[in-house]
Structures are given as C-alpha cells and as structure tokens.
N, C-alpha and C positions, 0 to 999 in steps of 0.2 A: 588341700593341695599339697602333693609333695616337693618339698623343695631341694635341690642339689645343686650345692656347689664344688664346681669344677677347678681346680686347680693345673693350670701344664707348668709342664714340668720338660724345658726343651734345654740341648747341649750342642754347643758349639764346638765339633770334629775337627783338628786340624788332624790331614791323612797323609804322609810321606813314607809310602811303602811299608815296610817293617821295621822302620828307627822309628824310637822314642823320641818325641820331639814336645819342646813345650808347648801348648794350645794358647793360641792369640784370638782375638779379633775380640766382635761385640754381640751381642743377643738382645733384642727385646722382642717381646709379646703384647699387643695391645688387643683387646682387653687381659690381665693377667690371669680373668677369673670370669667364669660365666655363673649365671644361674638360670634352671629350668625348669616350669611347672612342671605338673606330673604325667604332663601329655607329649606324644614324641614330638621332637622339634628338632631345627636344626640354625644352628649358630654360626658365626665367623670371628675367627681372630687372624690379625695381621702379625706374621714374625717375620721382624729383620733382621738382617743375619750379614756380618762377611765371609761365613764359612756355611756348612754344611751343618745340617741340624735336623732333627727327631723329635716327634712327638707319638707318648705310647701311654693306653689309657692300663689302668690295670680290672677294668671293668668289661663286661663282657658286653654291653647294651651301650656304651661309647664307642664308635669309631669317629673317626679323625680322616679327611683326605685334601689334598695327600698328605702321609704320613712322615715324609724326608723333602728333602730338599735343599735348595746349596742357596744362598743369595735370601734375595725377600720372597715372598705369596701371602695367599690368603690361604686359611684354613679351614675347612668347614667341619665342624663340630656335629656329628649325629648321633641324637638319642632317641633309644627305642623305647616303648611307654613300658 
C-alpha cells in the first residue's frame, strides 16, 4: 500500500492595499497532517483563521477546495490514485 503523508502548509494574509503592513491574527489547521492509501480518496481538514489564508499542493494529483478563503471552513483534500 502506498503511503503519503501530506503536509499544509497555510498563511495568514493581512491585505491593506499596497502598504506594507505587519501580518496579525492566528492560524490553525486540524488535522496538521493526513495520510492516504494508495487508492484516491478524499480527506478534510478544518482551518481557522482571523484572516484570509491559502492552501497549495505542490503535487499535481493533490487538489484542495476551496483553495483560499478569509475566516474558518472546511477543506477537502483530493487524491488521484
């Protein structure tokens, strides 16, 4: 069985135009980490957020949706076999 563990890798955007401004608030991801047999599947992690945040695989057979968003959701994690 192949095994893959995933890692996100999410950032908390603070956005005021075109200044430079320092980046506040808080980020978690539960679970931080998935793992998936070698068959496609599809997972979920909860990120809370006070800001605006991203998740990007750098794998081609990972997508993620939705991919952004501002506050908390749920994220569904899909792997292609």
């Amino acid at each position: 069985m192949k095994r893959i563990l995933l890692f996100f890798t999410a950032a908390v955007i603070a956005l005021a135009g075109c200044q430079n401004k320092e980046m506040t608030g808080s980020l978690s991801v539960n679970p931080s980490s998935l793992e998936f047999g070698g068959d496609a599947d599809t997972l979920t992690v909860t990120v809370t957020s006070e800001g605006a945040w991203g998740v990007k695989s750098s794998a081609s057979w990972v997508t993620t949706s939705p991919s952004f968003g501002k506050s908390s959701a749920t994220v569904k994690v899909i792997v292609e076999a």
